[in-house]
Structures are given as structure tokens and as C-alpha cells.
C-alpha positions, 0 to 999 in steps of 0.5 A: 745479336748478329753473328756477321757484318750487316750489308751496306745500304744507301738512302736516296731521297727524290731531290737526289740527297743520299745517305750511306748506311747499313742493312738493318732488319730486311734486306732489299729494297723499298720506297715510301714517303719519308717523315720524321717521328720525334718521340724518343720512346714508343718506337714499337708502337709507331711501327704498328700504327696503321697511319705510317702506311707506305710511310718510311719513319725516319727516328730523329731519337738516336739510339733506337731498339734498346727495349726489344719487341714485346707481344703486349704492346703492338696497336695492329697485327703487323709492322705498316712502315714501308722502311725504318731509318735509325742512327745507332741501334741497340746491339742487345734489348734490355727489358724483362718484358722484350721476347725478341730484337727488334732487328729479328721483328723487322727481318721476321715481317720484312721490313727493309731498314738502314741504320748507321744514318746521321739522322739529325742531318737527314731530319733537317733536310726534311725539316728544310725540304719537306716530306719527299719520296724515298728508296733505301735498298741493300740491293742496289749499289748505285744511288743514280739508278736508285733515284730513277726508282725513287722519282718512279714511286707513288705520291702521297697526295692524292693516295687514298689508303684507309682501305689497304689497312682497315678490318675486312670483317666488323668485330665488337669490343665489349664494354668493361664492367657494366654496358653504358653506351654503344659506338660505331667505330669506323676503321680507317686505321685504328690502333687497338688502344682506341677501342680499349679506351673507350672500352674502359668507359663502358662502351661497347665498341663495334668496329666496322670496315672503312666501307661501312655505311650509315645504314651499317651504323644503324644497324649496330644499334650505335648511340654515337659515331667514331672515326678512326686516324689512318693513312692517306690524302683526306681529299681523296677519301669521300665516301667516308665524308658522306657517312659522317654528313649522313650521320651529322644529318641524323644528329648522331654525335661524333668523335674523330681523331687524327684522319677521323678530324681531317674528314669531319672538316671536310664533312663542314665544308673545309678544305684539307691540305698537305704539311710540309713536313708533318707532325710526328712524335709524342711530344706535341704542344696543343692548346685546348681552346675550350679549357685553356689548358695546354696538352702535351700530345701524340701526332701522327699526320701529313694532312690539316683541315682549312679552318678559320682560327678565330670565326665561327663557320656556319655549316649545313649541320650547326656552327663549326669552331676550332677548338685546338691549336698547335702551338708551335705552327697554329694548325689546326689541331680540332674542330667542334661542332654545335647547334643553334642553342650551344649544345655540342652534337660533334668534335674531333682532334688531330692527334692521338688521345689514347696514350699509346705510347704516350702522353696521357694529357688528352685522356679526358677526351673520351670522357668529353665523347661519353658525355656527349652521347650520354646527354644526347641519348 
């Protein structure tokens, strides 16, 4: 618990929008895109994502840090938010499972975050605005000179990222039980129960660096292509795109999810752009076009690919299709790939079928990936 009264603290969005608050976890200063995350659990795993680089997390949830930090649930080895914005955070975590607050986790890995924020009405300027840059500081008094500052900062589009937080060394994770299958799993900012989940089907799972290329999935021996979600403008990410045409060309399947989608559009031949505002939370409705069903999903992305809803596309490597739609906005929400005869060679989803921290809907995707490489082994 603190002992002392937390240092004020103000939020300053590029439009000139300002927030008055309190320190919370580091204080300081720092600048970022700011985005909403919907979901109202999970927050531990939001801060872990790699995908939330140089992003400021706006959590639309107002009562946040109530089941502490534990040590079992981070998807990275660190915090990658650029800042955390809540409305009432917990005074004492609550859960046999929590070793520490989640004030003293943010202070620890110094990350600068405000709380005391009407967050509703933050998320709506957002909502109505769009994602913008943002400062938040415990340093500096003046919102104006803060502004400058802001309006100084990086851009999100246009920024290529998944380099800053991909692996410097490739890994294996080993298969569990028996080894059915071995993946090339491109890093662009995996969260650990990715790996895992594949894992849990017998794969066995080697994570290369995202300067990997198709001689280095080669190498591996790999029966299938994986590409991870990750931060950053997908137009502005291109030697990745020509390891995956490189591996489409070779008819090596492929799965992608979140960013791993957006590249495999591009790979097709789509365009990508930048969402207003994005889709962040555990809460998602997608439509499974190939089933009929109706998921209930976790997203985490800025960026969508530029696909026709109801055509096929001819592509270099077979007909591409969208496969999932959003339901409440019709973006794009996954693409499939497959050749002359029908068979599926690849297909990818925007969103987060590991289930870390939630829901568990789009589980059977990995099954649909096993079954795709088993067949074209």
C-alpha cells in the first residue's frame, strides 16, 4: 500500500485534450499512441503483450489491479506498454495467487502511469477522434509545453517495431507427449501461450528471430510456417512478407494470427491500413465464415488488411477468400488461402486464439493448423 500521497499527474492528447490525474506506478514522463483495451480481466496479460509496444493502454474497465501480479501469467519477459491509464485502482490485490501490486510491478519495470482518470470520457474522445499520440507526465506542470512534446513524438504509421521486441536468439519449445509435427514460428511479438498452445498438439515449436529467412525455416526441418501478432505499421514490415511469399511459393502451410494476418494479406497482394481506433479487448464478436459460428475473441490490433468481403481473389499463390468478419464493423477479421482443387495450402486470423487471458472460442484453430500441415506432410 502506499504510505504517502501519489504525485499529481496530467495527460495530454495531440488534439490538445487534457486530463488531470495521479502518478501511478513510475513516475515521469512518457509518449505513446494512445488505444483503449475493453476487456475487464486480463490486465496482466495486456501489459506483457509485445503488440502494446510504444502503445499507451487506456483501460475502459474502471476498477483495475485488484488481483495483484503473479508470476505465472506474463506472455513476455517484461511490461511493453509506453503508459497505463486507469480510473480507480486497487489499493490491495486480492488473490492467493498475487506476490505483489501491481503499483509496485509498474514502478519496478518503470512504467509511468496516471490514474484518478474519467476514463469513460477519455475512451470516447478516442472513440469519436481516433487513436492519437499522447504524453502523460508527473514531471511536468504545464499541459501546453507537455502538448509540444506530444505533437514532437513518434507516429504509429509508418513505424516498423516487430524488430524492437522479437527474440535475439532462436529457442525450441518442445513438443508435449509425443512429436507429431514441427513449426517455424516467426517472432514478431509472440506471447508465450502461443507456443504453448501449439505445443499441447505435439508440435514441436521453433521460434526464430523476426530476421529470419526462408533458408532459416528450412533449416529447422519445419512441416509448417507460423507467424506471430506483433506491434507496428504492416506496410512498413516487408522482408517478412517475402519469407512468407517464399514459403507460399515452396507450398509450406501457413497460420498467422493478429500482424502474422495482416502480412499474409499482403503477402496475397492486399492492401493494409490504419483503424480509427482499433480493436482492443477480450470481447470481440467474429464470424467464422467457414463454420457459421459466431466467436467471441481477443484483439489487439490498429492495422487491417484490404480485401474484398464476398469475392474470391486470384492471387500468385492460389485463391485467397476472407474467412472471418467482425461483426460489429465488417473488417476483416481472417483470410484463407487455397489452391486450384480446393485444397486449403494457408490462412491467418486477426485476433488471439490462444485464450491468454481469454476467451477460449477460437481454440480449434490450431487444431484446423495441425490438420492443415498433417494433410500436406
Amino acid at each position: 500500500m502506499q504510505t504517502h500521497a501519489p504525485a499529481p499527474a496530467i495527460l495530454v492528447l495531440e488534439d490538445g485534450r487534457t486530463f488531470h490525474g495521479d502518478a501511478y506506478g513510475a513516475e515521469g514522463e512518457t509518449f505513446g499512441e494512445a488505444v483503449f483495451n475493453t476487456g475487464m480481466t486480463g490486465y496482466q496479460e495486456t501489459l506483457t503483450d509485445p503488440s502494446y509496444h510504444r502503445q499507451v493502454v487506456v483501460m475502459t474497465a474502471p476498477h483495475i489491479g485488484n488481483t495483484g501480479v503473479n508470476d505465472e501469467d506474463p506472455e513476455s519477459s517484461r511490461i511493453w506498454v509506453a503508459g497505463y491509464v486507469v480510473r480507480d485502482p486497487a489499493r490491495v490485490p486480492s488473490s492467493w495467487r498475487s506476490r505483489r501490486s501491481l503499483d509496485d510491478e509498474l514502478k519496478a519495470q518503470g512504467v509511468v502511469g496516471i490514474s484518478g482518470v474519467d476514463t469513460r470520457a477519455l475512451t470516447r474522445h478516442l472513440r469519436e477522434r481516433g487513436a492519437m499520440r499522447v504524453g502523460i507526465s508527473s514531471t511536468e506542470p504545464d499541459p501546453f509545453v507537455l502538448l509540444e512534446r506530444v505533437r514532437g513524438s513518434a507516429e504509429m504509421s509508418g513505424a516498423e517495431l516487430a524488430g524492437e521486441v522479437s527474440t535475439g536468439e532462436a529457442y525450441v519449445v518442445p513438443a508435449r507427449g509425443d512429436k507429431r509435427l514441427t513449426v517455424a514460428a516467426l517472432d514478431l511479438g509472440i506471447k508465450a501461450m502461443t507456443p504453448h498452445r501449439m505445443s499441447e498438439r505435439g508440435i514441436e515449436v521453433h521460434v526464430l528471430p523476426a530476421t529470419a529467412t526462408i533458408d532459416d525455416v528450412r533449416a529447422v526441418g519445419a512441416d509448417g510456417l507460423f507467424f506471430s501478432n506483433g506491434p507496428g505499421d504492416p506496410a512498413a514490415t516487408t522482408d517478412q512478407v517475402e519469407l512468407l511469399q517464399a514459403a507460399l511459393a515452396d507450398d509450406i502451410p501457413y497460420f498467422g494470427i493478429c500482424f502474422g494476418n495482416q502480412l499474409f494479406g499482403r503477402a496475397l497482394g492486399f492492401g493494409t491500413y490504419k483503424l480509427k481506433y482499433g480493436h482492443r479487448g477480450i470481447n470481440q464478436p467474429v464470424l467464422d465464415r467457414t463454420t457459421g459460428k459466431v466467436e467471441v475473441t481477443a484483439h489487439n490490433h490498429g492495422f487491417a488488411v484490404d480485401a474484398p468481403l464476398d469475392a474470391p481473389t486470384e492471387t500468385a499463390y492460389g485463391v485467397a477468400t476472407v474467412s472471418h468478419v467482425c461483426l460489429n464493423d465488417d473488417v476483416v477479421e481472417g483470410l484463407e488461402l487455397r489452391a486450384a482443387d480446393g485444397e486449403l495450402k494457408a490462412f491467418s486470423v486477426q485476433y488471439h486464439p490462444e485464450a491468454a487471458a481469454g476467451p477460449h472460442d477460437a481454440a480449434y484453430l490450431f487444431d484446423r493448423f495441425v490438420e492443415l500441415v498433417e494433410r500436406s506432410a
